[in-house]
N, C-alpha and C positions, 0 to 999 in steps of 0.2 A: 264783824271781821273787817280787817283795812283792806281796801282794794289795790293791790301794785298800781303806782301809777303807770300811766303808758306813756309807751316810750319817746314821745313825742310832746309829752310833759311838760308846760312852760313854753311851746311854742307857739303862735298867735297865726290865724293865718285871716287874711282880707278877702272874702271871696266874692267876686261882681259877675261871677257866672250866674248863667242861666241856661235849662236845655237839660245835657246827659256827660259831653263833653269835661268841662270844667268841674260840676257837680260831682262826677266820677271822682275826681282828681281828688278833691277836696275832702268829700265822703272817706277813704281811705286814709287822710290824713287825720281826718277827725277819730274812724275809727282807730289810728293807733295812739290816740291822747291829745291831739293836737284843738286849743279851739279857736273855732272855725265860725267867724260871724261873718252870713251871709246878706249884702245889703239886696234889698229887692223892692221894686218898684210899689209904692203906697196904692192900696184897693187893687192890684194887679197882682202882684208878687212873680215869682218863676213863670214862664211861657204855660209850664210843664203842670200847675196848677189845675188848668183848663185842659189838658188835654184827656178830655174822657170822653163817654164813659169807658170805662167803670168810676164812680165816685166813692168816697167813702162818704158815711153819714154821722153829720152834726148829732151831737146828746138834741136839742131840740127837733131832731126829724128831717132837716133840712141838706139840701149833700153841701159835701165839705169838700177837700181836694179832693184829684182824681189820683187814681193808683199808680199812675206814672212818678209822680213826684215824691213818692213817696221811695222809689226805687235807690236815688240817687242822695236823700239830704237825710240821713240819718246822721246823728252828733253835731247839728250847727242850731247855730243860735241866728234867728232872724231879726234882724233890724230894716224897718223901712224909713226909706230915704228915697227922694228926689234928685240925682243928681245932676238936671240939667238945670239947677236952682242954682245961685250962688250958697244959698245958705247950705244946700244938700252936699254941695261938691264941696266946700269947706269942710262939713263932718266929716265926709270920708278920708280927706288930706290929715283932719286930726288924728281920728282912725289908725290910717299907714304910719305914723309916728312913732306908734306904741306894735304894731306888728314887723313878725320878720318874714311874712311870704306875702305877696298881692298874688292873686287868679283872677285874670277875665278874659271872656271869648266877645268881644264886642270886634268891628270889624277892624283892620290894618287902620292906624292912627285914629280911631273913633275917640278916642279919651281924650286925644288931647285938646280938643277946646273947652274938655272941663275942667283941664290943668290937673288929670288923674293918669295922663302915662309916665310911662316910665323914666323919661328924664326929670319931669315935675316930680313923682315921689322920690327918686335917689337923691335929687339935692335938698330934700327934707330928713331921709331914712338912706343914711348910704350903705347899712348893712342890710337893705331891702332885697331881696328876695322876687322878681316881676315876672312871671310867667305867663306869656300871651298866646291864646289857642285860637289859632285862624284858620279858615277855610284850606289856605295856599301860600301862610307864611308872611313876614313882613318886609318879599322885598320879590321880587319877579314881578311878568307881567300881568302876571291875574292875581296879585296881592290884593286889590279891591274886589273882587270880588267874595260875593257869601260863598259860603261851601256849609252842606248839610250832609249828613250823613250817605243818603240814598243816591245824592246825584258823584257823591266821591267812589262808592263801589262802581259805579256805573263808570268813571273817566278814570277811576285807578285801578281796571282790568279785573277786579274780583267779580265782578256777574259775567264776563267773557269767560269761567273757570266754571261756574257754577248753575246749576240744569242741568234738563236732559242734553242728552245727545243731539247734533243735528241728524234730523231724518227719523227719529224717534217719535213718538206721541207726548206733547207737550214740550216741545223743545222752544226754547227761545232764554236768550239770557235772564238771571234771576238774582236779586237780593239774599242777603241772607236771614232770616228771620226775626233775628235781634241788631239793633243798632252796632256791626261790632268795629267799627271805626272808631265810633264815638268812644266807645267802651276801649280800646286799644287805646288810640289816644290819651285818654284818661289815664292808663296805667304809666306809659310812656310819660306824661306830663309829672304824675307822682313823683316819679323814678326820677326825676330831672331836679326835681323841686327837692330830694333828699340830699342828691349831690349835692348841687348848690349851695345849700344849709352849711355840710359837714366843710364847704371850702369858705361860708361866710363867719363860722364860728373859727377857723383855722387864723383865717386872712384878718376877719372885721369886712371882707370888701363884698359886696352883692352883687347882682349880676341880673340881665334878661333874659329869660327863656324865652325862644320863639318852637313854638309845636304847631306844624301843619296838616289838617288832615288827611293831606293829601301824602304828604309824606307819608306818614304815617302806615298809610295803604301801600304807599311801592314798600314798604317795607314790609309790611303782610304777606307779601304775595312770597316772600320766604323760599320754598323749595322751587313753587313753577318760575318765579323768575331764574332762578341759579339754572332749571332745565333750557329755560329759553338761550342764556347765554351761553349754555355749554354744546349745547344741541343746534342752535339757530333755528329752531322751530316752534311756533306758535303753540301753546297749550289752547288748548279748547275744552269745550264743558263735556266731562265723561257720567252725568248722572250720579250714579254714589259709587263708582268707581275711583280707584287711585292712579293716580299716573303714573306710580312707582313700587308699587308692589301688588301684590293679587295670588290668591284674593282678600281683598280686604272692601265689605261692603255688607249691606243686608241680604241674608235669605229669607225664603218664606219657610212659614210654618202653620201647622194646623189653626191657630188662633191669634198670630203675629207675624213680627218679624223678626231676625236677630242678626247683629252686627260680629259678622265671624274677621277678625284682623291675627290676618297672617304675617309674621313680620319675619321671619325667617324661614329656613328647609325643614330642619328638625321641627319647625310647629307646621309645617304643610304634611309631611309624613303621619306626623300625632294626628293631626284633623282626620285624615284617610281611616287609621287606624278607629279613632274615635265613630266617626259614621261606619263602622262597619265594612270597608273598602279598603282595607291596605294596600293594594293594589294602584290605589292614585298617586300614592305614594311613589310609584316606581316606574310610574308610567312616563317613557320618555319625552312626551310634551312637554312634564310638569317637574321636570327634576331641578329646575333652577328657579329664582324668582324672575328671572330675565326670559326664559322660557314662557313658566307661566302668563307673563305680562303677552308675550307673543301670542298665544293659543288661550288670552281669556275670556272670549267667547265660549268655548269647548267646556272650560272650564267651570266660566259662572252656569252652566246650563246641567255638568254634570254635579256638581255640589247641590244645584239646586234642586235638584229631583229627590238626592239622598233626604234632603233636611224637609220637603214640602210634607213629608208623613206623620213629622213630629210636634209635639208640642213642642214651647218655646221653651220650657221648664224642662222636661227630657233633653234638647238638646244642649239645653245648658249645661246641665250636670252632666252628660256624657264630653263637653268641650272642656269644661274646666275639670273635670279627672285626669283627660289628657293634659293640662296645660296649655290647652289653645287658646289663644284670651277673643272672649267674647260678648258680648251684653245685649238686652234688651232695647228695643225699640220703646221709649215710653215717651206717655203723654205728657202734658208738664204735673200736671195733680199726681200722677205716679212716682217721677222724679221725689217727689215729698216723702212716699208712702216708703220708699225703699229703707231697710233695715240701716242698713250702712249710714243713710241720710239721717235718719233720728239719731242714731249710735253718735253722729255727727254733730248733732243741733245744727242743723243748716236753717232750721227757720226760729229768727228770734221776732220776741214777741215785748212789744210791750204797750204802754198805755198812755192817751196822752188827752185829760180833761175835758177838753171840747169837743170829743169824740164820742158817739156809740159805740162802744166795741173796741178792742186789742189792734193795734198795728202791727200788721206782721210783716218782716220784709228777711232776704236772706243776706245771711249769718258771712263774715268777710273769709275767705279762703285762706285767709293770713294767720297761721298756728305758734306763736312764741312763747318759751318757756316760761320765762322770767319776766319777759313784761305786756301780757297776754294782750289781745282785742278787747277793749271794754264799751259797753252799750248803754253809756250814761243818759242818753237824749234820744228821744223818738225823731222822726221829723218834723220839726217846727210847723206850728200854725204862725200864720203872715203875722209879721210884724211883734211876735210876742215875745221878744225880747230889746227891744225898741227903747225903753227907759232904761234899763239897765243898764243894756251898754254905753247910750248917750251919755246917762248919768254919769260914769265915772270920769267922764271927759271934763265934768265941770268944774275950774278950782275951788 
């Protein structure tokens, strides 16, 4: 059976990242048809390679990447190259020739002494495509500088949001578990890179992205910014509290927890009803979400007592009969086991020769009728497609 092509079919993209950033971007591109040759450093390759353990393992027994990189480069084709060589940095210029995106996160003007920014490829490839992911952008006074994920929640106000409480037990500002700047970033860069396309097959004309992570991050901060500007008042870290509604956060329960989100009256009422309590329902603390937010101490304390007697499974089925939406606290090996998740294929699998074993990485969020996600390409081993695509460079 033929497979739709994806809809990004015939697209070519250059990709000089390395990390989570750029690789994101790319990855996404790649998953919707587009290919995506990745140059990466000869016997080094991605930073992200190295970053373990966890390794996977070589068919000889020996470990192979680490599972980070595997996260981020599903559908590209690896080529190694040197591009602080002249000869490396010529390949690549051949390279941009023939594609319509470049990607690279190296730092504010790193490229151009290899004659690989973006003025040098436009006036080779004017319908190019140059999208550049920096720390802080290509023009302010901290444009030179790196920006990494950790240190941008920290100076773009999202660990100031996140933690306990002050005055609580373990309070102190926090990270968030997964890189999600980098990961935002990425989408944002995607999202940028699609415009651009639909205005360089329009025009012929190409254009530079610039995506900063830092941007990026004021841009995250989403509702608490809008509260800071409407309010003049600082948000602070509320634990698993919302700053805008309540309750919405975990309870306990006999063997868990569970994430009870209230998002209006009529489901605060149901909640009441559902534990057995209609009466919280009516009770004049709680009659508003603007109440509630006032009296949710009272609140998280009285819910919490209701739900502490139940299983996690009981109060589920008792919240979702009412329509209260709610879910489980799970681990990440859980997240997999969930019904919905398989029902899904969130985890695809496939195989990739120099490997012991299956590569499993998750499945794109991205669902299209007509010209679906396809998972032609595991993640590349270093440099394994290196001849190929040199090769067709050559007259």
């Amino acid at each position: 059976m033929t497979q739709t092509p994806g809809p990004l079919s015939g697209v070519r993209v250059l990709d000089l990242s390395r990390v989570l950033a750029g690789p994101w971007a790319t990855q996404t591109l790649a998953d919707l048809g587009a290919e995506v040759i990745k140059i990466e450093r000869p016997g080094l390759g991605d930073d992200t390679r190295q970053w373990g353990p966890p390794f996977t393992t070589r068919a000889d027994g020996t470990p192979g990447d680490a599972a980070y990189f595997l996260c981020a480069n599903r559908g590209k084709k690896s080529v190694t190259l040197d591009i602080a060589t002249p000869e490396g940095a010529a390949a690549v210029r051949d390279l941009a020739k023939t594609c319509d995106v470049v990607v690279e996160n190296f730092k504010t003007g790193g490229l151009a002494k290899y004659g690989l920014d973006h003025a040098a490829l436009a006036a080779i490839n004017p319908k190019l495509v140059y999208c550049s992911i920096t720390g802080f952008g290509q023009d302010g006074p901290d444009a030179p500088r790196a920006g990494y994920d950790y240190m941008i929640q920290a100076m773009g106000g999202l660990m100031s949001v996140t933690g306990q409480a002050d005055g609580t037990p373990g309070a102190e500002p926090m990270k968030v578990g997964v890189a999600v700047v980098d990961l935002f970033t990425g989408l944002y860069a995607s999202n940028a890179i699609l415009a651009a396309l639909l205005h360089a097959r329009a025009t012929g004309e190409g254009q530079s992205i610039d995506i900063a992570l830092f941007d990026v991050q004021a841009a995250m901060l989403a509702n608490q910014a809008a509260n800071f500007f409407v309010s003049g008042k600082v948000p602070t870290r509320m634990g698993n509290a919302h700053p805008n509604l309540a309750p919405y956060q975990p309870f306990p329960c006999t063997d868990g927890m569970v994430v009870i989100a209230v998002g209006n009256d009529g489901q605060f009422r149901a909640l009441g009803t559902a534990l057995g309590a209609p009466g919280l329902g009516a009770d004049p603390r709680f009659l508003t979400n603007a109440l509630r937010i006032e009296h949710r101490a009272a609140l998280s304390a009285e819910v919490s007592a209701l739900t502490a007697g139940l299983t996690m499974a009981g109060l589920m089925a008792a919240l979702e009969t009412g329509g209260v939406p709610c879910g489980p606290v799970n681990t990440v090996d859980q997240v997999f086991q969930e019904p919905q998740a398989v029902h899904r294929g969130l985890v695809v699998e496939q195989t990739r020769p120099d490997l012991d074993g299956p590569v499993r990485t998750v499945a794109s969020p991205i669902r299209m009728s007509r010209t679906p996600v396809r998972y032609d390409r595991p993640p590349p081993a270093l440099g394994q497609d290196t001849d190929q695509v040199l090769g067709r460079l050559k007259p």
